[in-house]
PLY file of the C-alpha trace (Angstrom):
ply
format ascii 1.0
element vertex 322
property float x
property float y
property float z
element edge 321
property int vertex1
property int vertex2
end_header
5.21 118.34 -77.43
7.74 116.86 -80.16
10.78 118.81 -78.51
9.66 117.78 -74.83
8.97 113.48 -76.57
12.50 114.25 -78.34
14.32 115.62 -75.11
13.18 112.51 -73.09
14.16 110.27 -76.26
17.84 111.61 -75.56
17.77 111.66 -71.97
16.81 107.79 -72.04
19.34 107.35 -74.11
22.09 109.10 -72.26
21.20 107.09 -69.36
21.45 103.62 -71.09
24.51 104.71 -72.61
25.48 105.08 -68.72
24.35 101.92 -67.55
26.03 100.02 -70.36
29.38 102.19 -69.63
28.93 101.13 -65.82
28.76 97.73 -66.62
31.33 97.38 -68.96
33.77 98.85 -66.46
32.15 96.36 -63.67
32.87 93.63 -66.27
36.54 94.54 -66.98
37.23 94.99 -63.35
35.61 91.36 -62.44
37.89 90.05 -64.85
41.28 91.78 -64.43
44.33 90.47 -64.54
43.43 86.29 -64.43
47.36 85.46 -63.51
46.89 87.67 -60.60
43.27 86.44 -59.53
44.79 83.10 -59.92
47.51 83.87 -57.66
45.55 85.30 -54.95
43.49 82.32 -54.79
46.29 79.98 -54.52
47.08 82.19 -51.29
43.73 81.47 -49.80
44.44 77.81 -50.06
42.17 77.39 -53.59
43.69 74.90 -55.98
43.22 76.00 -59.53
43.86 74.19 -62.78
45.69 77.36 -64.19
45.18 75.54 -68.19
41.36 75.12 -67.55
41.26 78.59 -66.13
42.68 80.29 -69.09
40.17 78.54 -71.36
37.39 78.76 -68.60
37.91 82.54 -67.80
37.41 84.03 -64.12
33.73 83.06 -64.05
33.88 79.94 -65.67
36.90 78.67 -63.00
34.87 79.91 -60.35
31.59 78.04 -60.78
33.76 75.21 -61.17
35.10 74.99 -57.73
32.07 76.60 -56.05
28.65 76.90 -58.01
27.76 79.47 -54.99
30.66 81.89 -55.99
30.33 84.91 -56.48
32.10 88.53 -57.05
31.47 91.57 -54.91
29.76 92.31 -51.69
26.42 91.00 -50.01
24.39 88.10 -51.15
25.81 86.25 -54.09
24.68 83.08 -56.52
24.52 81.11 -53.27
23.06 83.36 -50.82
24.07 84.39 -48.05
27.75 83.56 -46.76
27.65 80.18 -44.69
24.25 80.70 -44.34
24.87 84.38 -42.22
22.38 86.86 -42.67
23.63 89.56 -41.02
22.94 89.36 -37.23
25.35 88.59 -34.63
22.93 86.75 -32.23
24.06 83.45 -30.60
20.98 82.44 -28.75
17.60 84.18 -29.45
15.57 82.83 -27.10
15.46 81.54 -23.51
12.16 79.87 -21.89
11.32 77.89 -18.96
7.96 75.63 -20.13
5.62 73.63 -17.76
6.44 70.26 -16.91
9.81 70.99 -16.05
10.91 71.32 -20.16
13.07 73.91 -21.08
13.72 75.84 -25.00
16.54 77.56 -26.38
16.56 78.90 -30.07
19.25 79.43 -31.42
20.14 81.86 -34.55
23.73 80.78 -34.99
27.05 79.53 -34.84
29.15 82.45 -34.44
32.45 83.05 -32.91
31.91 82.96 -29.27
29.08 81.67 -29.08
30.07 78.63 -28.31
30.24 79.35 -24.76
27.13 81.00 -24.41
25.23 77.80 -25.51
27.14 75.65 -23.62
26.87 77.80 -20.02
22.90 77.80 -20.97
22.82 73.86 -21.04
24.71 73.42 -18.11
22.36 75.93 -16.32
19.22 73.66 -17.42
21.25 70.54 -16.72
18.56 69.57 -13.51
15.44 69.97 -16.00
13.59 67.27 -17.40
14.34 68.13 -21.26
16.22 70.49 -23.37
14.64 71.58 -26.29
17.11 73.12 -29.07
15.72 74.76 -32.18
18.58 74.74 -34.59
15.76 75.39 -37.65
16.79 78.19 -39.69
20.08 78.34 -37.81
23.63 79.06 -39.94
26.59 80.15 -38.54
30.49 79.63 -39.65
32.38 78.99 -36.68
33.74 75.37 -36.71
35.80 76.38 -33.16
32.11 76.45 -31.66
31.15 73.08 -33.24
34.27 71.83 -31.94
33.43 72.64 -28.39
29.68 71.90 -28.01
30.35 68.45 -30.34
31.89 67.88 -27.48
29.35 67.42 -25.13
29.14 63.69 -26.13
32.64 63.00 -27.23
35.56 62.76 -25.61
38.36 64.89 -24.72
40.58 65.21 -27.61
38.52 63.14 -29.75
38.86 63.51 -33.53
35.60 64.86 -34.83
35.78 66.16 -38.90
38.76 66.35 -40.93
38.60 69.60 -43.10
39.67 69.91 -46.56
40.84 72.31 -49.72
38.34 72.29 -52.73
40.47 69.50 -53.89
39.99 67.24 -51.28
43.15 67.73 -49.83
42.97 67.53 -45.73
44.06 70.77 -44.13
42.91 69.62 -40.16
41.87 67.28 -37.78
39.57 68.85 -35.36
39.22 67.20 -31.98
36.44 67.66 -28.65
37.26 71.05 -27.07
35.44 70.25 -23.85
35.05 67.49 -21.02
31.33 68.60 -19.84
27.83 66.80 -20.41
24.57 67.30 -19.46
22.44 64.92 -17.92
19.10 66.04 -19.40
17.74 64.45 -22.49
18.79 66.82 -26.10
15.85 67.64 -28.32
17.26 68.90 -31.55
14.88 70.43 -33.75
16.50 70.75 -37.78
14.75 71.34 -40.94
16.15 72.88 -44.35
17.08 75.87 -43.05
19.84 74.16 -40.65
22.87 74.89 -42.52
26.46 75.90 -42.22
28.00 75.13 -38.73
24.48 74.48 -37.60
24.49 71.78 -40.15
28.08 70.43 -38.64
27.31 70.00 -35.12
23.63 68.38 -36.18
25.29 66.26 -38.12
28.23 65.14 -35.60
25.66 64.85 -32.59
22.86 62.58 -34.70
22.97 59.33 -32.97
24.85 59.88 -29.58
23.21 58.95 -26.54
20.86 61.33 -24.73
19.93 63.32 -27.81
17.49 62.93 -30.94
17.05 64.87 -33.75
13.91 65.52 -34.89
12.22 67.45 -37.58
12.86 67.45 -41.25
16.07 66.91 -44.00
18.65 69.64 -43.37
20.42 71.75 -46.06
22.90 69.76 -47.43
25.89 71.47 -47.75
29.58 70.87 -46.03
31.36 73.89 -47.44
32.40 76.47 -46.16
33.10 79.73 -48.23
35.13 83.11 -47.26
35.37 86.15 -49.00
38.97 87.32 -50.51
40.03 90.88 -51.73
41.73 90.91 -55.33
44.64 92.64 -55.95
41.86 95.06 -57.98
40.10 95.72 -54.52
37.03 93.22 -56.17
36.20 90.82 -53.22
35.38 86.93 -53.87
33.39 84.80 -51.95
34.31 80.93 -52.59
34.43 77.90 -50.85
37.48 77.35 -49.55
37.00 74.13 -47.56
35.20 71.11 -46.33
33.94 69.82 -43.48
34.14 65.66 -43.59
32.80 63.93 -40.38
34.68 61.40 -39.01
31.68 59.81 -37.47
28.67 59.18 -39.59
28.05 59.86 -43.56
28.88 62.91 -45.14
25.57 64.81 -45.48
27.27 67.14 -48.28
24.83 66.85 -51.06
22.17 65.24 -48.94
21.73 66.10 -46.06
21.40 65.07 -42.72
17.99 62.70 -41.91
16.72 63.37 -38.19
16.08 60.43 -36.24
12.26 61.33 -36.00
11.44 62.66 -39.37
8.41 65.17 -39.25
7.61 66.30 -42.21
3.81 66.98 -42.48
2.47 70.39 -40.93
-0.27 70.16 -38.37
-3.25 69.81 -39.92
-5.39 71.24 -37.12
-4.17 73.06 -33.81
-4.84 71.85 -29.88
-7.25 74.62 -29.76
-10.26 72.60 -29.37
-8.46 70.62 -26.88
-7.53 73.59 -25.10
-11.40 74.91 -24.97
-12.57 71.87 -23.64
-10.37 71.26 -20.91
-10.77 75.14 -19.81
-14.39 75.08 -19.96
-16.28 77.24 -17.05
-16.58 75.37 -13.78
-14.14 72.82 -14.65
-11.98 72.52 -11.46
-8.10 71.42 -13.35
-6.02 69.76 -11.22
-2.20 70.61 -11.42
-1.04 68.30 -14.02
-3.90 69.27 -16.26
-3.05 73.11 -15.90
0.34 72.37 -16.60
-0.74 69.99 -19.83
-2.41 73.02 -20.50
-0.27 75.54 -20.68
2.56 73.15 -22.52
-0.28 72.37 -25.51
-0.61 76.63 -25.82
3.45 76.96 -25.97
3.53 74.11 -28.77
0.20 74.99 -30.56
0.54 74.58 -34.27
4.41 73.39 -34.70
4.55 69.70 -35.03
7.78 69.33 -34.37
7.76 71.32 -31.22
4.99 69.12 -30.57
6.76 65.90 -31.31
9.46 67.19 -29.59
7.23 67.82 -26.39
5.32 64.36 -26.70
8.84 62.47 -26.71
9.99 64.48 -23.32
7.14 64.24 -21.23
6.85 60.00 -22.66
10.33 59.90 -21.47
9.70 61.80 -18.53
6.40 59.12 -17.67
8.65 56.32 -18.36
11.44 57.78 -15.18
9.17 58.40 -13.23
10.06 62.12 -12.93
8.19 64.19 -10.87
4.78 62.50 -11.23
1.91 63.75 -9.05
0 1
1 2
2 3
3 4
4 5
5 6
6 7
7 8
8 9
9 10
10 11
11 12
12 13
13 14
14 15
15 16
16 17
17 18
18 19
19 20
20 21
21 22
22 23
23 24
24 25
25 26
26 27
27 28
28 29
29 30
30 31
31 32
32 33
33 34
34 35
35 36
36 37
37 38
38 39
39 40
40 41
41 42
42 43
43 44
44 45
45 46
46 47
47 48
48 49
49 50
50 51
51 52
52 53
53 54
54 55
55 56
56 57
57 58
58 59
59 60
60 61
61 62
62 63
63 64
64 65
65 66
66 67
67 68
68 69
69 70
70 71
71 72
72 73
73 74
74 75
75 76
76 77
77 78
78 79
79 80
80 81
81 82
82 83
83 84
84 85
85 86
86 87
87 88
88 89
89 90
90 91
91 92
92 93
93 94
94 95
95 96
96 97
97 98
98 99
99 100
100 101
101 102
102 103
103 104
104 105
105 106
106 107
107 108
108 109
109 110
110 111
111 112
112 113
113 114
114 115
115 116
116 117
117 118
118 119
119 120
120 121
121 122
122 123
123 124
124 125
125 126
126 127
127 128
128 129
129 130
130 131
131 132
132 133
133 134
134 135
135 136
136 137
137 138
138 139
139 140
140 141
141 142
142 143
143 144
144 145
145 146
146 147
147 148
148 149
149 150
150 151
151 152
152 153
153 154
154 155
155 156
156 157
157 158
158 159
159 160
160 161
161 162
162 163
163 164
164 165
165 166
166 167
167 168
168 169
169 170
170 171
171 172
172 173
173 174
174 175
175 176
176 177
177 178
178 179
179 180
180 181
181 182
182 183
183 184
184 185
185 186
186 187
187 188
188 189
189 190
190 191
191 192
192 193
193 194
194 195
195 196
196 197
197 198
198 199
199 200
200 201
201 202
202 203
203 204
204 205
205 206
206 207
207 208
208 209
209 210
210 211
211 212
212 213
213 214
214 215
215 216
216 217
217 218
218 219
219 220
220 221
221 222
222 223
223 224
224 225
225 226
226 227
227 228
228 229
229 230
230 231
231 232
232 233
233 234
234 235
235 236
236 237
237 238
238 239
239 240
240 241
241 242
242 243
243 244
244 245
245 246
246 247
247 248
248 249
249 250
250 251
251 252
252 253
253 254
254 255
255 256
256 257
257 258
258 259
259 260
260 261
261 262
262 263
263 264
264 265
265 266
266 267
267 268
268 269
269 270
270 271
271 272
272 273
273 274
274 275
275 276
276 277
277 278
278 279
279 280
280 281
281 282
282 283
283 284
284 285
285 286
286 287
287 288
288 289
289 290
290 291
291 292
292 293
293 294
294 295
295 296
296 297
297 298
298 299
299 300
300 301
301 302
302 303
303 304
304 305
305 306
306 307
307 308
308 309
309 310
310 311
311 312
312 313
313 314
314 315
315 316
316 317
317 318
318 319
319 320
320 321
């Protein structure tokens, strides 16, 4: 039993020894050569203060200009990059709801995309509302924000200036489209609404025909990308920002809907939903349809808030009563 305790003893050892030699190795790699980390960020655009990096180190200059930097692959100090988790998905979901409101939820901004979303509005341009669940959506591509920012803007129109990490501007980006939609723009945003999401929330909050609605969004108007080092070792920094040129910047604060909705539903429709189905109760259209709606939005007060403004607007039109 001693030899079999003492041959563990050096086999947990060996394999700290191991760990602390893997690390080490990770650690001088990470570091490298600083004049030639420092030049390949000055490639990628990132402005570094070459004295404060030498007394700052790699890791020190890095939390500097980005507190979400970080070395090597997958999620970092700040998550996921821009907010991407991994799936290429554009819209996730499609529905046609009763009283003539329809709901797209989207997972991101991605390259492309852009014209998916925008060919699904214009096909639900002749419906009563548009319901748009940017909550949880990310995303990184600022050509797509450019093009459905649009949608209220004109042609041409200078939307967000982007910067360096020094505040240096890099672009004007302009409208990238001449269509609109006639049907009223739910927005739904909450904390989760971040990256490119975040942009084109924050440059369509307060244009006519659409409302935001739901909770503060994420905050942040930075947008990283990963670089290789001469080493192979990849970096993921923010290399610019995204400054509206309508509105506050929400950087830091986010952006406030214009119907904040912060509590969650305290009780559900369900009793509502039992009473008006009870046996031998003859519904009449509109109450089937009222129905039906109140089971689709069932425990998500924004949806429902969401719903509630539509079909008020919808009464006050004089849309398709009967």
């Amino acid at each position: 039993m001693r030899g079999l305790a003492t041959k563990n003893k050096s086999s947990i050892l060996r394999g700290i020894g191991c760990l602390l030699t893997v690390l080490a190795c990770m650690t001088c790699r990470a570091t490298g050569s600083l004049d030639e980390v420092l030049s390949c960020l000055e490639t990628n655009g990132v402005l570094v203060d070459r004295s404060q990096a030498v007394r700052s180190g790699l890791e020190g200059i890095l939390k500097s200009i980005d507190s979400g930097a970080f070395l090597g692959e997958g999620a970092g100090l700040g998550g996921e990059i821009n907010g991407i988790t991994g799936s290429t998905q554009t819209v996730q979901a499609v529905e046609l709801w009763p009283e003539d409101i329809a709901y797209l939820k989207i997972q991101g901004l991605r390259k492309g995309g852009g014209a998916e979303i925008l060919s699904r509005l214009q096909a639900l341009n002749n419906k009563a509302g548009i319901i748009l669940d940017l909550r949880g959506a990310s995303g990184d591509d600022l050509n797509t924000v450019s093009l459905l920012a649009g949608l209220v803007y004109r042609k041409q129109e200078p939307l967000y200036i982007l910067t360096d990490n020094r505040g240096h501007p890099l672009s004007t980006n302009v409208a990238e489209t001449v269509t609109s939609i006639r049907a009223p723009l739910m927005v739904l945003v909450d904390g989760r609404t971040r990256g490119a999401a975040e942009a084109l929330a924050a440059l369509w909050r307060g244009r006519p025909g659409i409302m935001l609605i739901g909770s503060m969004t994420h905050g942040e108007a930075r947008f990283r990308d990963v670089m290789t080092l001469p080493d192979g070792l990849t970096i993921t920094l923010a290399t610019r920002k995204l400054v509206p040129l309508h509105g506050q910047s929400y950087d830091g604060c986010g952006i406030k809907p214009d119907v904040n909705v912060e509590r969650l539903a305290s009780n559900t429709g369900n009793e509502i939903l039992f009473n008006t189905n009870r046996p031998n109760r003859v519904l009449s259209a509109k109450s089937e349809r009222d129905r039906d709606l109140m089971r689709r939005v069932d425990g998500d007060t924004v949806l429902q808030r969401a719903t509630d403004i539509l079909l008020g607007l919808r009464t006050l039109g004089g849309y398709g009563q009967q």
